[in-house]
C-alpha positions in Angstrom: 178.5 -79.3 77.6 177.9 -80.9 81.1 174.7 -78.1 81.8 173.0 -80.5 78.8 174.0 -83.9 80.5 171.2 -85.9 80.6 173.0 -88.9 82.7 175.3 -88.3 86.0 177.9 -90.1 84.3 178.0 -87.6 81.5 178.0 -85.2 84.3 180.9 -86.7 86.3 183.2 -86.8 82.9 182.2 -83.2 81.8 182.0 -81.4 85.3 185.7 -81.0 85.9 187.5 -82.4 83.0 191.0 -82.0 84.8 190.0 -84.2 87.8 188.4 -86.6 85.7 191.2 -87.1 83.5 193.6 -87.7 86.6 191.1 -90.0 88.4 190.4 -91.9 85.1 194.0 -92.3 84.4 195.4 -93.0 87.9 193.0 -94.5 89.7 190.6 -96.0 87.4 192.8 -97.5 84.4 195.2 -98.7 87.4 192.8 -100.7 89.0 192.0 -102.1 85.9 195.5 -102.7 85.2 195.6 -104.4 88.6 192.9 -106.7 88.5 193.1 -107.6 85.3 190.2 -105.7 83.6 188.3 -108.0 85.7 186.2 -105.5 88.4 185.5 -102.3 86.7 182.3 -101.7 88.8 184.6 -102.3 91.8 187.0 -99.8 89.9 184.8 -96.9 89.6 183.4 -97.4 93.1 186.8 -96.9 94.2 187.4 -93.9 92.5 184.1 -92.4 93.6 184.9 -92.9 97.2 188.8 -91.3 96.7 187.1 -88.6 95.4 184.3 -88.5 98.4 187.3 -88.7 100.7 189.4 -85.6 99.0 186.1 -83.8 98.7 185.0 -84.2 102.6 188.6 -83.9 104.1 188.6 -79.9 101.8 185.4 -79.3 103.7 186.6 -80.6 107.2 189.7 -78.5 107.1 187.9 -75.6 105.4 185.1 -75.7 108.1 187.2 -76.4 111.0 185.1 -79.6 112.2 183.7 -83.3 110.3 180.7 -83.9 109.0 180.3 -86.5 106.2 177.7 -85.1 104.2 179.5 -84.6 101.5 180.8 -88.0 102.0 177.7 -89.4 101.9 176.2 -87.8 98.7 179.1 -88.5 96.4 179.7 -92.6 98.0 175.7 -93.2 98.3 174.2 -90.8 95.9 176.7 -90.4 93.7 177.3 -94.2 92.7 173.4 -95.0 92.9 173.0 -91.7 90.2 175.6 -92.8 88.1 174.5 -96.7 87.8 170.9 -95.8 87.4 171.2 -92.5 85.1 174.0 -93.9 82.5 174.7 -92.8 79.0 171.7 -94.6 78.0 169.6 -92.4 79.2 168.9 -89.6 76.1 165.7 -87.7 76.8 165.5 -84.2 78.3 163.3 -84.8 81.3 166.3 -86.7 82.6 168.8 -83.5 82.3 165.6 -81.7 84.3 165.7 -84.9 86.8 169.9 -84.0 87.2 169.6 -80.1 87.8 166.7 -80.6 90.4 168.9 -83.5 91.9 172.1 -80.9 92.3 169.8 -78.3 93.1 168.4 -80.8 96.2 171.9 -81.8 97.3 173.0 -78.2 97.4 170.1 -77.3 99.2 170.8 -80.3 101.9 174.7 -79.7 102.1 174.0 -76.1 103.2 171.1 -76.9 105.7 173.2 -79.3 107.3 176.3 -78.0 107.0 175.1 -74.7 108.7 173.6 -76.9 111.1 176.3 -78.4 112.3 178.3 -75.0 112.3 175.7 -73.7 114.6 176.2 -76.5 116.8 180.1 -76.4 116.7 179.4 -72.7 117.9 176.8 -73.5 120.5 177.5 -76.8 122.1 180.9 -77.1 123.7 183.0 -80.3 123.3 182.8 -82.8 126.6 186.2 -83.9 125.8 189.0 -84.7 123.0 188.6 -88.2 122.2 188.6 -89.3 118.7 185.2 -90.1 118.4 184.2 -86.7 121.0 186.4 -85.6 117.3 184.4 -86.9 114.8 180.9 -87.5 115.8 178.9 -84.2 114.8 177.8 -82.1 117.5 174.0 -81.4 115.9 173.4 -84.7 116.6 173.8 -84.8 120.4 173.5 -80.7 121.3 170.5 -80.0 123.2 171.0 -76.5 122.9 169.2 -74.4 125.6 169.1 -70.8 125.5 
C-alpha cells in the first residue's frame, strides 16, 4: 500500500505502479544494460530527471507558461528523499515524516504555481526571446495597481 510507505522509494515504486514499471524497465534496466551494471546511482538519477522533465513539460503545456517547480521538487527533492529515506527505514514516524513532506510540496507547488499564474495575467511580456519565454514572470513583475 504506498499510503503506509515509510521510505520515498517505497513510495516512488507503489505510487503509480504503471509508470514505474515502464521507467524501471526502459530507462533504468537499459542504463544498466548500457553501462555495464556499473552506475546504478547514475541510473536512477537519470530516470528521476526523465520523469521531472515529462512531469514539468504536462504542467507547462497545461498551464500555458514554464515554471520549474515541479522540476525542481522531483530532480532536487525527489533524489535527496529517495537516497536519505530508503527501504531501510521501517518505523512509522517516517511514513508521518513522508505525508507531511507531500503535504509541504503540495502546499508550495500551488503557492507558486498560482503565483506565477497571477503574474502571467498581470505582467505583460517585454518581448519573445527565448529566455523573455522561459524565465518566470513573478520573479521580475513589479506589479502596480
Amino acid at each position: 500500500d504506498w499510503w503506509n510507505s515509510t521510505s520515498f522509494a517505497n513510495y516512488y515504486r507503489t505510487w503509480n505502479v504503471v509508470v514505474h514499471d515502464w521507467l524501471y524497465y526502459y530507462g533504468y534496466r537499459d542504463f544498466l544494460w548500457l553501462s555495464k551494471r556499473k552506475f546504478r546511482a547514475a541510473a536512477m538519477l537519470s530516470v528521476f530527471i526523465v520523469s521531472a522533465v515529462v512531469h514539468e513539460y504536462a504542467l507547462a503545456m497545461g498551464f500555458g507558461f514554464f515554471y520549474p517547480v515541479m522540476f525542481c521538487l522531483f530532480a532536487v527533492f525527489g533524489v535527496v528523499f529517495n537516497f536519505t529515506m530508503n527501504d531501510k527505514r521501517q518505523s512509522p514516524v517516517f511514513n508521518v515524516i513522508m505525508w507531511a513532506c507531500l503535504f509541504l510540496g503540495q502546499g508550495v507547488q500551488v503557492c507558486l504555481y498560482c503565483q506565477e499564474w497571477y503574474a502571467q495575467i498581470h505582467c505583460p511580456r517585454k518581448g519573445n526571446s527565448f529566455w523573455e519565454l522561459v524565465t518566470p514572470r513573478s520573479w521580475s513583475c513589479s506589479y502596480q495597481s
